[in-house]
C-alpha positions in Angstrom: 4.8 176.2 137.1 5.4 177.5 140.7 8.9 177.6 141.7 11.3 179.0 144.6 13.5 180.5 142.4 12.0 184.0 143.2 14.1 187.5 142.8 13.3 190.9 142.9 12.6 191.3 139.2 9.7 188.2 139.0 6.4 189.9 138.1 4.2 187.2 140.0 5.5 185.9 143.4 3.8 184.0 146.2 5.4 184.6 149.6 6.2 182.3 152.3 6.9 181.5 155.6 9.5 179.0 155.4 10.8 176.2 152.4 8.3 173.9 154.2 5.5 175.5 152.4 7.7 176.3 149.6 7.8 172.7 148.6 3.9 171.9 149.6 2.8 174.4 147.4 5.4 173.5 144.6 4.7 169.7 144.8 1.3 170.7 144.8 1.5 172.9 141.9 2.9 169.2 140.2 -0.1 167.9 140.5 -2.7 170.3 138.9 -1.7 170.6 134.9 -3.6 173.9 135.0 -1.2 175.6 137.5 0.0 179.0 136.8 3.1 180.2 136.6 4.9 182.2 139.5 7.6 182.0 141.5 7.6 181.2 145.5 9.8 183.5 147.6 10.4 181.8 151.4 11.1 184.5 154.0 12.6 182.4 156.5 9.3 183.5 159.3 6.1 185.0 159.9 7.9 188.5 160.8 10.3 188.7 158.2 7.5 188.0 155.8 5.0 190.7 156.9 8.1 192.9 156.8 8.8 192.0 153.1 4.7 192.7 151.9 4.8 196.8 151.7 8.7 196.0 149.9 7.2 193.2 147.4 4.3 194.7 146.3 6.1 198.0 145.7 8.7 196.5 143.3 8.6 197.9 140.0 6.6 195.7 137.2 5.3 193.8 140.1 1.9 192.7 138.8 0.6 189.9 141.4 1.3 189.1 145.0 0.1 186.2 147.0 0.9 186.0 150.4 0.1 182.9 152.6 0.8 182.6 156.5 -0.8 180.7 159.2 -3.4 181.6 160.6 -2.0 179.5 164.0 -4.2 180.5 167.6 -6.1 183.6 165.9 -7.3 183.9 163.0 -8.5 187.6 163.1 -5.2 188.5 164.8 -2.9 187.2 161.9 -5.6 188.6 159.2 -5.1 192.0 161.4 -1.3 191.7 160.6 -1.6 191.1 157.3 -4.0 193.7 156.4 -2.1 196.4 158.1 1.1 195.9 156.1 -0.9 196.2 153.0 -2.4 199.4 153.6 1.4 200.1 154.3 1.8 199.9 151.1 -1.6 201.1 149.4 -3.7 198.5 149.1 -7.3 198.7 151.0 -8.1 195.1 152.2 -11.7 193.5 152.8 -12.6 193.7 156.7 -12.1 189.8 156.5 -10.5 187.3 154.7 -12.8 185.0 152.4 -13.5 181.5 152.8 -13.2 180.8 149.1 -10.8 183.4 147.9 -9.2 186.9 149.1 -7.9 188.6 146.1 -7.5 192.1 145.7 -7.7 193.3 142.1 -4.8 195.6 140.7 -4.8 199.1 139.9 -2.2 199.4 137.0 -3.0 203.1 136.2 -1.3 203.3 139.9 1.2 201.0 139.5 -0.4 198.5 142.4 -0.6 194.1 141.1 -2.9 192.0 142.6 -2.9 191.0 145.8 -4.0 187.8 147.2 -4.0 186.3 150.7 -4.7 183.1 152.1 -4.4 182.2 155.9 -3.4 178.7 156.3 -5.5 176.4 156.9 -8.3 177.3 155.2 -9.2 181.0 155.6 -11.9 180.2 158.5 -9.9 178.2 161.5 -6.8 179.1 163.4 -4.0 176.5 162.7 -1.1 176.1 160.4 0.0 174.3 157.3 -0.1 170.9 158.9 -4.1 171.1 159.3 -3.9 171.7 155.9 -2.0 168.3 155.1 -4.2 166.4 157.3 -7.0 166.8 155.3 -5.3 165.7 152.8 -4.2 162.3 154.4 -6.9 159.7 152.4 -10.0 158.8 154.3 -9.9 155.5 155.7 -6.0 155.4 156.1 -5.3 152.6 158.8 -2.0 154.3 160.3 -3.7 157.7 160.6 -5.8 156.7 163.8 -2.8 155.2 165.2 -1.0 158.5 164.9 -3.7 160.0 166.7 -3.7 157.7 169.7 0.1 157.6 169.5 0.3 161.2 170.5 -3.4 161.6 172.5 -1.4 158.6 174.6 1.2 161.2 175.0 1.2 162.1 179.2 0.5 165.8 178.9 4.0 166.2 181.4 6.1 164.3 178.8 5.0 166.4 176.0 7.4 168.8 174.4 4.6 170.5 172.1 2.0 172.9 173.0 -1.9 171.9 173.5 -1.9 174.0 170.1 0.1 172.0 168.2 -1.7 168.5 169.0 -2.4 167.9 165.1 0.6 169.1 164.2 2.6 166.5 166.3 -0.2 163.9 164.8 0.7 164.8 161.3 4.6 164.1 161.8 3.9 161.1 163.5 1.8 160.0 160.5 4.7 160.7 158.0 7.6 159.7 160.0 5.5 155.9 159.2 6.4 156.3 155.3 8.3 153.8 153.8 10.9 156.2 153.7 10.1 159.2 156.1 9.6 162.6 154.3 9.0 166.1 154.9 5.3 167.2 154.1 6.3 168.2 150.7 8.0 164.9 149.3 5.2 163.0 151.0 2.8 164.9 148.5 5.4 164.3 145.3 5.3 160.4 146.6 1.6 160.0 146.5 1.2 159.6 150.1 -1.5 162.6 150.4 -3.8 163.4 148.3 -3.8 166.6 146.2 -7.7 165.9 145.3 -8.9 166.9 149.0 -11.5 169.6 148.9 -9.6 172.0 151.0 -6.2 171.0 148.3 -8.4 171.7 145.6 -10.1 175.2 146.8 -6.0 176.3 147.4 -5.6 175.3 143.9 -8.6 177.6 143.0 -7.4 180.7 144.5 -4.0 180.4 142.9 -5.4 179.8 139.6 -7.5 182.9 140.0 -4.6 184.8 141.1 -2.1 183.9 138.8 -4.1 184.0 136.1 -6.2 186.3 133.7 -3.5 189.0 134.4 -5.4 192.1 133.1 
């Protein structure tokens, strides 16, 4: 079971932004009875986590590393980021991420674990973890649209948040309607989103495959 008890000895860590997707990918993890184990290791933001990836996957006995960011405006740009602190550290990655999975086999005889990468949303579209919840609201949810023309109603001069972050502000207007307004990751351990959404569910995929079958 994923956890965020993560030091420098664990053998299998997933890397993180921030305890926000900490707790989505641990209340996630509570969902799917065939979740690996590893341990989740928040770095507090995007640049002290691409700072930590050479450092992580260098530790000794290290055999897997996942590593998920958002993707936010530009995709390619964040992939770019990524993908030079790797070959920081070794590790050749594909000219572009995957849609289904990016994971980079090991090379024990060189003392290099598997690394894995996924850009948040979904590997394909700029954006962030909370595009990644809103596909897992449940179709047909009658305070959803109201979210949506809460904030679209929004004069763009009274607006604190950035044309970019429309969805986001949608999402937090959708769980601040709860019966008892939750972050993203209790809203999943409630019930209130649905682990089953396809995106949810190819997430699920990739950590299986990276977490497990551990040459």
């Amino acid at each position: 079971m994923a956890n965020g008890d993560a030091t420098s000895s664990d053998d299998r860590i997933l890397l993180v932004e921030g305890r926000d997707e900490l707790h989505v990918v641990g209340r996630i993890c509570q969902f799917d009875e065939r979740s690996p184990s590893f341990s989740i290791s928040p770095k507090g933001s995007i640049n002290e986590l691409l700072k930590s990836i050479p450092l992580e996957i260098l530790v000794e006995g290290r055999t897997t590393v996942g590593i998920i960011v958002d993707a936010n405006d530009d995709l390619r740009s964040r992939w770019q980021s990524v993908t030079d602190r790797l070959r920081a550290a070794s590790i050749e990655p594909p000219p572009r991420p995957s849609s289904n999975r990016t994971i980079i086999e090991s090379r024990p005889q060189e003392g290099k674990p598997r690394v894995g990468v996924w850009l948040m949303p979904d590997n394909e579209t700029p954006g962030e973890s909370e595009d990644f919840i809103a596909d897992m609201i449940p179709s047909g949810d009658p305070v959803w649209p109201r979210s949506n023309q809460y904030i679209n109603g929004i004069p763009e001069g009274d607006r604190e948040f950035k044309e970019g972050k429309i969805l986001r502000a949608k999402v937090h207007a959708w769980l601040a309607t709860r019966e008892d307004p939750r972050p993203m990751g209790l809203a999943i351990k409630a019930g209130d989103l649905d682990t089953g959404a396809q995106n949810c569910q190819r997430f699920l995929g990739w950590l299986r495959r990276l977490f497990e079958d551990e040459e």
